[in-house]
C-alpha positions as CSV (number, residue, x, y, z in Angstrom):
1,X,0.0,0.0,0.0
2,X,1.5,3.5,-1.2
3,X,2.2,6.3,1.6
4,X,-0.9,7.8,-0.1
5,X,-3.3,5.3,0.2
6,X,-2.6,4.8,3.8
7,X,-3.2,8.9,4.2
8,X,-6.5,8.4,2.6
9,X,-7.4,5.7,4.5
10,X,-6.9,6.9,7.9
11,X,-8.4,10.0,7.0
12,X,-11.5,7.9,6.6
13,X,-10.8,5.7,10.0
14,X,-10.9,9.7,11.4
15,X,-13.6,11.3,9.8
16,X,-15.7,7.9,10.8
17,X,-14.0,8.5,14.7
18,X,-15.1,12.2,14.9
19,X,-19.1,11.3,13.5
20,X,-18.9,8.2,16.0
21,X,-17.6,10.7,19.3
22,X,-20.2,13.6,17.8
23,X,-23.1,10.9,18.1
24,X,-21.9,10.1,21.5
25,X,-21.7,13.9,22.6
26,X,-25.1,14.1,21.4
27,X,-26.8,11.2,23.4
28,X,-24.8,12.7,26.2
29,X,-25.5,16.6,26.3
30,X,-29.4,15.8,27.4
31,X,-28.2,13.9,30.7
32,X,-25.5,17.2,31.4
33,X,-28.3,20.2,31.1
34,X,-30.8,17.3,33.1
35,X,-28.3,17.5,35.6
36,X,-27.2,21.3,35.7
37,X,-30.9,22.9,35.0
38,X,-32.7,19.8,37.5
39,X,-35.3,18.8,34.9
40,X,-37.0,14.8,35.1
41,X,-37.1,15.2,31.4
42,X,-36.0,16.3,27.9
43,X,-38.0,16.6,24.7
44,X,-40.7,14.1,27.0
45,X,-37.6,11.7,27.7
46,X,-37.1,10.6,31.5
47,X,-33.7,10.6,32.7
48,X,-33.7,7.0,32.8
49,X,-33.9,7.1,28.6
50,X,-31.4,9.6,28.1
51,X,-28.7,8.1,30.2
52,X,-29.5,5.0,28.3
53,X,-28.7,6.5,25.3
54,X,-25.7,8.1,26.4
55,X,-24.5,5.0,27.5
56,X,-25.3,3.1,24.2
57,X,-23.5,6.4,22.7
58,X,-20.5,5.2,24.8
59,X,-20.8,1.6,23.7
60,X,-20.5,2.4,19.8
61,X,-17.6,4.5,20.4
62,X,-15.6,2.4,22.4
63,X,-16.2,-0.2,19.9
64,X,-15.1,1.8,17.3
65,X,-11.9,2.6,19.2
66,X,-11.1,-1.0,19.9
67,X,-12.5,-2.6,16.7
68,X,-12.1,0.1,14.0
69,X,-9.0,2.6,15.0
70,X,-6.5,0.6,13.1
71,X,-3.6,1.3,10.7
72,X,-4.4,1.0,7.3
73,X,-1.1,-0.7,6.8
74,X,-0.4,-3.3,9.3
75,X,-4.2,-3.2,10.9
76,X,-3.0,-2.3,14.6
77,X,-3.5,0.2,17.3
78,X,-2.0,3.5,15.5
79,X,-2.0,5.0,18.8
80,X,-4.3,7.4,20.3
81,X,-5.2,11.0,19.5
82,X,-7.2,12.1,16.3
83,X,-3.8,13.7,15.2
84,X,-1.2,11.2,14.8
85,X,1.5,11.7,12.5
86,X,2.7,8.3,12.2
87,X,1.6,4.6,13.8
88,X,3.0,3.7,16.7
89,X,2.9,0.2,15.6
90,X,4.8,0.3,12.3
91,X,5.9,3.8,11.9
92,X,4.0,4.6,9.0
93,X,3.5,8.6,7.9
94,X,-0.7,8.7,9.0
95,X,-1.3,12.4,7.8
């Protein structure tokens, strides 16, 4: 795979991490202003329903992390941060 295929790749591996943690800050945002303002419920949602989401919001992204945030090269842990350079794993130019 050519240093520009694996840029293009893990762009996509990124752009798929940043929609999967917006999602997540989505499902969690009702369950903060719940807790800040003191409301039961949100857009007629208990509490109960909105901290299920969030946690199902956590779920999908810590699968993502542990199944899908891979090196398009040699298919391990890159490392963390949305900003790598280079994999940890291999040493491969990421962006």
């Amino acid at each position: 795979m050519k240093n520009e295929e694996v840029k293009k790749e893990f762009a996509k591996v990124i752009l798929n991490a940043k929609i999967v943690a917006f999602l997540f800050f989505i499902l969690l945002t009702p369950n903060i202003v719940m807790k800040v303002k003191g409301l039961t419920e949100i857009f007629g949602q208990s509490e109960q329903t909105w901290f299920n989401a969030a946690i199902a919001g956590f779920v999908l992204y810590l699968g993502f992390t542990i199944f899908l945030w891979k090196c398009p090269k040699c298919g391990k842990f890159p490392g963390r941060g949305w900003f790598r350079k280079e994999c940890a794993s291999c040493g491969v130019e990421l962006s």
